[in-house]
C-alpha positions in Angstrom: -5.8 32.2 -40.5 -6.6 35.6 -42.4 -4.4 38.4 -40.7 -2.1 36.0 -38.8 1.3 34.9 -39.6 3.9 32.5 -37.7 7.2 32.4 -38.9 9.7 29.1 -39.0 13.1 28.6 -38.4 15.1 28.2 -42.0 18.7 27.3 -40.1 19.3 25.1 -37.5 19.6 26.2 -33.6 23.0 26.1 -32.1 23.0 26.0 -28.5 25.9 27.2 -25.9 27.2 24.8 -23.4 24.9 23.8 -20.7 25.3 25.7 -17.7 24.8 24.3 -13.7 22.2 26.7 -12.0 23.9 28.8 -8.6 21.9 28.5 -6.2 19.7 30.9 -4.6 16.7 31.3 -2.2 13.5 32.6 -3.4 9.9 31.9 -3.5 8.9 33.7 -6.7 8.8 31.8 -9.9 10.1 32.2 -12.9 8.6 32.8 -16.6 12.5 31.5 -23.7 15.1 32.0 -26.7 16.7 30.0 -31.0 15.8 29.1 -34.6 13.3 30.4 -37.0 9.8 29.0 -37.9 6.6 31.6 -36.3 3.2 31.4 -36.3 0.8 33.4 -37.6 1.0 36.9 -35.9 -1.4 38.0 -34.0 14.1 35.0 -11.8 17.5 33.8 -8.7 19.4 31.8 -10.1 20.6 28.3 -9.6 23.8 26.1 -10.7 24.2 26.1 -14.6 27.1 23.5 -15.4 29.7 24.9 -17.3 31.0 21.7 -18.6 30.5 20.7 -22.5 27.3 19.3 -23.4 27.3 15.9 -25.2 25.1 13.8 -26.7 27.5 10.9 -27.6 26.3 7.4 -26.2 28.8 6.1 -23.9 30.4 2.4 -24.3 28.2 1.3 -21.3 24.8 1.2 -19.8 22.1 1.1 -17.1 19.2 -0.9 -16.5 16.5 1.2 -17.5 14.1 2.6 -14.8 11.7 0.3 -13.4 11.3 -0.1 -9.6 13.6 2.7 -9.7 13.1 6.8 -7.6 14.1 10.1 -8.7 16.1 12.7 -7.2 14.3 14.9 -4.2 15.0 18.4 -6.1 13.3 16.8 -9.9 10.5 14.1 -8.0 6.9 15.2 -8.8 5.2 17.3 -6.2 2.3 19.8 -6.3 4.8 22.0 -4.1 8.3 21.5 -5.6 11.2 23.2 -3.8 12.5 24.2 -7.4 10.9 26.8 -9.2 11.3 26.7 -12.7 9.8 28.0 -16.0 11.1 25.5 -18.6 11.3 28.1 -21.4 13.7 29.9 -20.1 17.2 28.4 -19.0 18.3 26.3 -16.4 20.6 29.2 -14.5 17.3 31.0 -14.2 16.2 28.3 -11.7 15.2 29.2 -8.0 14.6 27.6 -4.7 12.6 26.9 -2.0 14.8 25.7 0.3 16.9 27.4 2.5 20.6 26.4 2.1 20.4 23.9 -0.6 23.7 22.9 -2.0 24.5 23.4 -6.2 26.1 20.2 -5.7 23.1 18.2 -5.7 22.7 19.5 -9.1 25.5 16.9 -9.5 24.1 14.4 -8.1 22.1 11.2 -10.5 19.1 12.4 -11.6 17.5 8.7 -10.8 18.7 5.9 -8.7 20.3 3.5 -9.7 21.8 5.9 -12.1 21.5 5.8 -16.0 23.7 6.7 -18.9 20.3 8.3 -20.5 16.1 8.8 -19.7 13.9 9.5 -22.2 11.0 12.2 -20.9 7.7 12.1 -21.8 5.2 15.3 -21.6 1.6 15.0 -21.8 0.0 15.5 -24.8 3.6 16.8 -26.4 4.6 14.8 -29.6 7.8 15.2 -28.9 9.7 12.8 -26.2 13.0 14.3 -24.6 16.3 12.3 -24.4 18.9 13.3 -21.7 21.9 12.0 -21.4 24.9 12.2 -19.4 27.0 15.1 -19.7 30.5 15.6 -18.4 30.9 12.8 -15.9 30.2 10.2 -19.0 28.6 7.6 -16.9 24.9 8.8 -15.3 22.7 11.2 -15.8 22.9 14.3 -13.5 19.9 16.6 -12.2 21.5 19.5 -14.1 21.3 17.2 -17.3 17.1 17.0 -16.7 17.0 20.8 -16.4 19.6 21.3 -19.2 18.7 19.1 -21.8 14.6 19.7 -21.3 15.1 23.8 -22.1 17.3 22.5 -25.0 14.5 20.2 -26.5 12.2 22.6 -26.4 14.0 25.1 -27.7 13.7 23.7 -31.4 11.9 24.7 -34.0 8.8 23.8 -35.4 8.3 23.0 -39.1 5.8 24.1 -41.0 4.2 20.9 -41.1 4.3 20.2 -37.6 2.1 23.6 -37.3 0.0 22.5 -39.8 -0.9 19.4 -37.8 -2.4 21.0 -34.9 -5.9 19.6 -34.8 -8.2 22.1 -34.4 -8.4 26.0 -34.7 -8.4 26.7 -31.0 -5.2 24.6 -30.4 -3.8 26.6 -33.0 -4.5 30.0 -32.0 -3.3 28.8 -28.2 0.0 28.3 -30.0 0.3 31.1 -31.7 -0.7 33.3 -28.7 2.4 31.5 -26.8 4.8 32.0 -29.2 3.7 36.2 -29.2 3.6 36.1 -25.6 7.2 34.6 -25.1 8.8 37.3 -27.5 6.9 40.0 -26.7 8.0 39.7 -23.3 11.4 40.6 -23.8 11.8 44.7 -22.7 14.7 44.9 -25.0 13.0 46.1 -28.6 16.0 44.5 -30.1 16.3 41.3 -27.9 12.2 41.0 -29.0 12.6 41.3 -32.6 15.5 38.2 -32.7 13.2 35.9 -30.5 10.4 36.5 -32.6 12.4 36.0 -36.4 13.7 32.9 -34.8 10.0 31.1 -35.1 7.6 28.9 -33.6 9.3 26.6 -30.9 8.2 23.1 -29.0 7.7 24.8 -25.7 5.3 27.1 -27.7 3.0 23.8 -28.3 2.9 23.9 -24.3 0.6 26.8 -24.7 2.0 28.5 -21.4 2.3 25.5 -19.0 5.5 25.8 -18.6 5.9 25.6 -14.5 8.6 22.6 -14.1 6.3 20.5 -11.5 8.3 17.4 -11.5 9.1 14.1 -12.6 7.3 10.6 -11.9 6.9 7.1 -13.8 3.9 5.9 -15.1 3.1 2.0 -16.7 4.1 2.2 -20.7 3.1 -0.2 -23.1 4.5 -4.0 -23.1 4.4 -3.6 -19.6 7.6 -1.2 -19.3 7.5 2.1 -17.1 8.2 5.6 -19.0 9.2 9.0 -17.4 6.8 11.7 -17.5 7.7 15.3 -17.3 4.8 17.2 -15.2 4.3 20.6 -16.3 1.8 23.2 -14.9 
C-alpha cells in the first residue's frame, strides 16, 4: 500500500505475571501493549492475580463443556456488569455492580470446572487456550480475562498480514493498530507500542468491548466456547 508501512515484531513478547483485577464501581468503560511486527503507517480497576502464570497441563482433567454454564461476571449479555476493553489489561477492568467481591474472580470460570477452555472469536483465526493458573486444578474467571489480553497481545507475522483478504480489511487493521499506539499521551510510551508491531487484537479492528462468553454447536456434534466481542 504506497505510503503505508506496518511494522512486525522481530523478538518474541515476554509477558509479566497475570494480575487479579481490584475491584471497583464504575459505569464508564474502558479502551493495549508487546512485540514488534506493524502495519503499514498511515479505566477502575478490578482484581489482577498476582500469582505466576502457567501454561503447564496438569496430570488431570475435566469433562469438556457440554451441558455445561459459565460464570455470572464472564456469561454473555448485551449489558454485562463487567466492563472491559480486551486490549488493554485485566486490572484495568471495571464494574457494574455495586459491591462485588474480587473473590469471584477466583471462582471457576465454568461449571463443572475445567483444567483448560479453548475460546473462540468470530471471524479471528486465532482460538485462545486458558488454562488454570495458580490453583492447578480449574480454570478461574481471572484466567479468561488474563490469558485473553495475553493471546492477543502477540504479534502478527508478516504473512499473517499479508493474508488479509481484501484491501478494506487491511486498511481496518492498519487503522487499529495506529489508533492503539497513538493513544498513549506519553510520546515515549507511544513510540515503544508502535515499534513493537502489528498485534491479534489489531485484527479485531476496534471491537474490543469484552461482551461475554456463551457456547455454540461445533462440528462432530461437540459444543465450542465463543468469546463475544463488541
Amino acid at each position: 500500500m504506497p505510503g503505508k508501512h506496518v511494522r512486525f515484531a522481530s523478538i518474541s513478547t515476554a509477558y509479566p505475571p497475570p494480575a487479579v483485577p481490584s475491584l471497583s464501581y464504575s459505569v464508564a468503560s474502558v479502551p493495549s501493549s508487546s512485540g514488534p511486527w506493524t502495519p503499514p503507517s498511515r479505566p477502575s480497576v478490578l482484581p489482577s492475580s498476582h500469582h505466576g502464570h502457567s501454561h503447564h497441563k496438569r496430570s488431570h482433567s475435566y469433562p469438556a463443556p457440554q451441558a455445561t454454564r459459565v460464570h455470572s461476571l464472564l456469561a454473555y449479555s448485551h449489558h454485562p456488569v463487567i466492563n472491559y476493553d480486551v486490549s488493554l489489561p485485566s486490572s484495568t477492568i471495571t464494574t457494574t455492580q455495586i459491591g462485588l467481591s474480587t473473590t469471584a474472580f477466583s471462582e471457576p470460570a465454568v461449571y463443572s470446572p475445567v483444567s483448560s477452555i479453548v475460546l473462540h472469536i468470530p471471524h479471528h483465526i486465532w482460538p485462545i487456550t486458558v488454562h488454570a493458573s495458580y490453583n492447578g486444578h480449574y480454570v478461574t474467571v481471572n484466567d479468561v480475562f488474563t490469558e485473553v489480553y495475553h493471546a492477543l497481545r502477540k504479534n502478527v507475522t508478516s504473512a499473517e498480514y499479508n493474508a488479509i483478504p481484501s484491501k478494506k480489511e487491511t486498511e481496518k487493521v492498519r487503522m487499529a493498530y495506529e489508533t492503539r499506539y497513538k493513544r498513549l499521551r506519553d510520546r515515549h510510551a507511544s513510540q515503544s507500542e508502535k515499534q513493537q508491531g502489528v498485534k491479534r487484537v489489531d485484527f479485531l479492528t476496534g471491537h474490543t468491548r469484552f461482551m461475554g462468553l456463551s457456547i455454540s454447536p461445533g462440528h462432530g456434534g461437540s459444543s465450542v466456547w465463543v468469546l463475544r466481542l463488541s
